[in-house]
N, C-alpha and C positions, 0 to 999 in steps of 0.2 A: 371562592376567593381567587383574583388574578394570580398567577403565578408571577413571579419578578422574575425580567431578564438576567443571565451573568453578566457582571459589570468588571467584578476583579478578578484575575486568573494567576495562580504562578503553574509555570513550565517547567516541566523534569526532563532533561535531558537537553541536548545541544546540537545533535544532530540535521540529520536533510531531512525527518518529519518535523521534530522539533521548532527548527526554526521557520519552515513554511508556515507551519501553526501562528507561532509567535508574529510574524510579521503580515499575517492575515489577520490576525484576530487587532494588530495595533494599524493597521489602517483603515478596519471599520471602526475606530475606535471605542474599542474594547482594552481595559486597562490592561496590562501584562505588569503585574506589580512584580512577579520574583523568575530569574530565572535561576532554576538547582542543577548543577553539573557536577561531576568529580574532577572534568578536568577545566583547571580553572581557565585555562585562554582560549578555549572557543566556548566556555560558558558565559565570560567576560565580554567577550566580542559581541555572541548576541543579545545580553542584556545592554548591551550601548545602542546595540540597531533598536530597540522597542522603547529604551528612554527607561528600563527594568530594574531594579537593586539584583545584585550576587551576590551568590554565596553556593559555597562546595562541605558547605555544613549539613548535611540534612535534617539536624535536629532543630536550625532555626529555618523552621518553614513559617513566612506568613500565615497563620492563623487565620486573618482578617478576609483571607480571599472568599470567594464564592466557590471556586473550583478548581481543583488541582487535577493536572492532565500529564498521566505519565506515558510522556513522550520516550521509549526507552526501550531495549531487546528483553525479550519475553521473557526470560530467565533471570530479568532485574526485576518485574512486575513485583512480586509479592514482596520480597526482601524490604524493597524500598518505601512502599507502603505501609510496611509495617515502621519502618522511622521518623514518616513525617507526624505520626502521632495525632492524625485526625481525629475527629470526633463525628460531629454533625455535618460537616463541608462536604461538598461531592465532589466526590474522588473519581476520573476514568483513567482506562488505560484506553493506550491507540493500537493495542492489536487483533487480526483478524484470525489469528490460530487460536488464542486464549478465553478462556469463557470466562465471564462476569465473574463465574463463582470465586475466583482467585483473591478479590478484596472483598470478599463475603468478613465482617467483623476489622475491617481496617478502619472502618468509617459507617457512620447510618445510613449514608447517603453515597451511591456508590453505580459506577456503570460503563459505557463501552463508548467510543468513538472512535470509531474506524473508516478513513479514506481508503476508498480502493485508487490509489495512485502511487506511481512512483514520482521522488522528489529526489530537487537537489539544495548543494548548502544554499545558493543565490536566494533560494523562495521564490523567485519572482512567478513560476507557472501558477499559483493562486490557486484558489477552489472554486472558482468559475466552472459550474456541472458535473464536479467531480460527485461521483459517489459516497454521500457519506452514512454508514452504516449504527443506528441508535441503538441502545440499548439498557437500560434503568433499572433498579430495584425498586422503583417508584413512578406513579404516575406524574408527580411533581416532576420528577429526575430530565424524566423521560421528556416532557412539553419543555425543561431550561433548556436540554441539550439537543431536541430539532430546531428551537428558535435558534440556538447559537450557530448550527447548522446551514440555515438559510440565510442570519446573518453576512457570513463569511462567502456565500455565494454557492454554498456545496445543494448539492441534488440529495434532499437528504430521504432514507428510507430504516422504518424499524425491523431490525431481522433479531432471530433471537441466537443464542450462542453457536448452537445446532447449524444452523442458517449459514451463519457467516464460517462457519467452519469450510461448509463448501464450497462457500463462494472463493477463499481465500485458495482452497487448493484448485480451484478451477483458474482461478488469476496467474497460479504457477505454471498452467498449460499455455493460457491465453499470453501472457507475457514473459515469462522467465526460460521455457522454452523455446519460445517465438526467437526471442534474442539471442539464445543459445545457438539457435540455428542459424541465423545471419553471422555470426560468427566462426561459425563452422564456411559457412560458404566464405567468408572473407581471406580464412587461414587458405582454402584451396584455390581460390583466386590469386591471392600472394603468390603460391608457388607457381603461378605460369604466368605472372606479370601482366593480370588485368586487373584492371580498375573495379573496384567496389561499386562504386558510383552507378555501372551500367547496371546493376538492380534494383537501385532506387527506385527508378517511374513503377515497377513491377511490386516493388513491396508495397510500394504505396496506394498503389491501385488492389491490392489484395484486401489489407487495413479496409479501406473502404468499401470493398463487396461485403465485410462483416455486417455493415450497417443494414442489408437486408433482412428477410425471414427466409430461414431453411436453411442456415449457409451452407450446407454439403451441396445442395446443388448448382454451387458456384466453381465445385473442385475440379481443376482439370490436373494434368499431369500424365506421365507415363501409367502410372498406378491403376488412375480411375481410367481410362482406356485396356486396362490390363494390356499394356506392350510389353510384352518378355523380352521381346530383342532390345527395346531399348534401354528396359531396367537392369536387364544380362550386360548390356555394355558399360553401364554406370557403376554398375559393382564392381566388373574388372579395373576401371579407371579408380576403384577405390580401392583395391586391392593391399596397397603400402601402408592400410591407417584400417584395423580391424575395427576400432572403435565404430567408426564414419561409416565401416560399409555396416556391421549390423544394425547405426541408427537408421540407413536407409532401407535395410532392408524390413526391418519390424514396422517401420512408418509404412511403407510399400504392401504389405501385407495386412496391415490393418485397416489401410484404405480399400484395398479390396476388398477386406471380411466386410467392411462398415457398408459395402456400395452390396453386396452380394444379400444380407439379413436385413434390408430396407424394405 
């Protein structure tokens, strides 16, 4: 038997995945019947962007939807599932540290949808090739939510809890570090009154050498040349910020260990 696409969705939560969600899934048009927030004026706000009812009740959840997507921090996942009082309805969460198992008896019907992206409140970056991560207690589950996936424009792939688990902490090296570091470099730019901006062309030509195979053999730096004198001078120059010289120094050494056991 065909499986039927989702057609009605309410959204849990109000946020920058939340509302990306919400306003991708209502301009393929995809119902968004309910949006549930606790706070009520940015839950309000985006149920007027998707045309949505509110409410900051959780115990009146549409019923009637197809699929409820808790859009919400990991530590609300179970709580809140347990109040919308599912039954048969497929229930996901959207995150990439928590496994499936979390609304194992929330619901019959139950499972994972996770973008590997960062969002803001706008929505507007879409899911145009974003990564998006399936995962089902059902074969049914599993065919609604990559159709709903491709739908919406996402690059969709099925990984199992295990899976995404690494992926998500690898996404923290890949991105959450990444920017930490640009930041670091911003603060020390600050302090001698240059502009941010001259590292642009340079980040963004890095970004891009990702898109090959092998990336370490695109690494250059003092590091991968093993220069002492110049890594020696970079330290001294960081001498006032303990923090900054040891990140540079453990990066610095790891690059060598990683170029030396290849």
């Amino acid at each position: 038997m065909e499986t039927r696409d989702i057609s009605n969705v309410v959204i849990v939560g109000a946020g920058n995945l939340a509302t990306s969600l919400a306003l991708a899934m209502y301009r393929k048009g995809i119902h968004v019947m309910q949006v549930m927030n606790r706070t009520k004026g940015r839950g309000e706000k985006l149920a007027k962007r998707v045309s949505a009812n509110f409410t900051d009740d959780f115990r009146k959840a549409d019923l009637s939807a197809d699929l409820f997507i808790l859009a919400v921090s990991d530590p609300a996942i179970s709580g809140l599932a347990v109040r919308l009082g599912l039954t048969r309805q497929l229930l996901v969460h959207t995150s990439g540290s928590t496994g499936i198992s979390c609304l194992e008896g929330r619901s019959e019907n139950y499972g994972v949808f996770y973008p590997l992206q960062t969002f803001s409140l706008s929505g507007t970056s879409g899911f145009s090739g974003v990564p998006l991560c399936i995962e089902s207690n059902s074969s049914e589950g599993e065919e609604k939510l990559l159709s709903l996936g491709r739908r919406i424009g996402g690059n969709v792939h099925l990984l199992t809890s295990a899976q995404r688990k690494v992926l998500h902490m690898t996404a923290v090296f890949a991105s959450n570090f990444s920017n930490f570091m640009y930041a670091i470099s911003e603060d020390i730019l600050k302090e001698h009154d240059i502009p941010f901006s001259l590292l642009r062309p340079l980040i963004l030509q890095t970004a891009r050498n990702s898109g090959h195979e092998d990336i370490f053999k695109r690494q250059t730096g003092p590091a991968i040349r093993e220069d002492s004198i110049v890594m020696d001078e970079h330290m001294e120059m960081l001498s006032k910020d303990e923090d900054y010289r040891e990140i540079y120094e453990l990066i610095s050494k790891s690059i060598i260990k990683y170029k030396r056991t290849r």
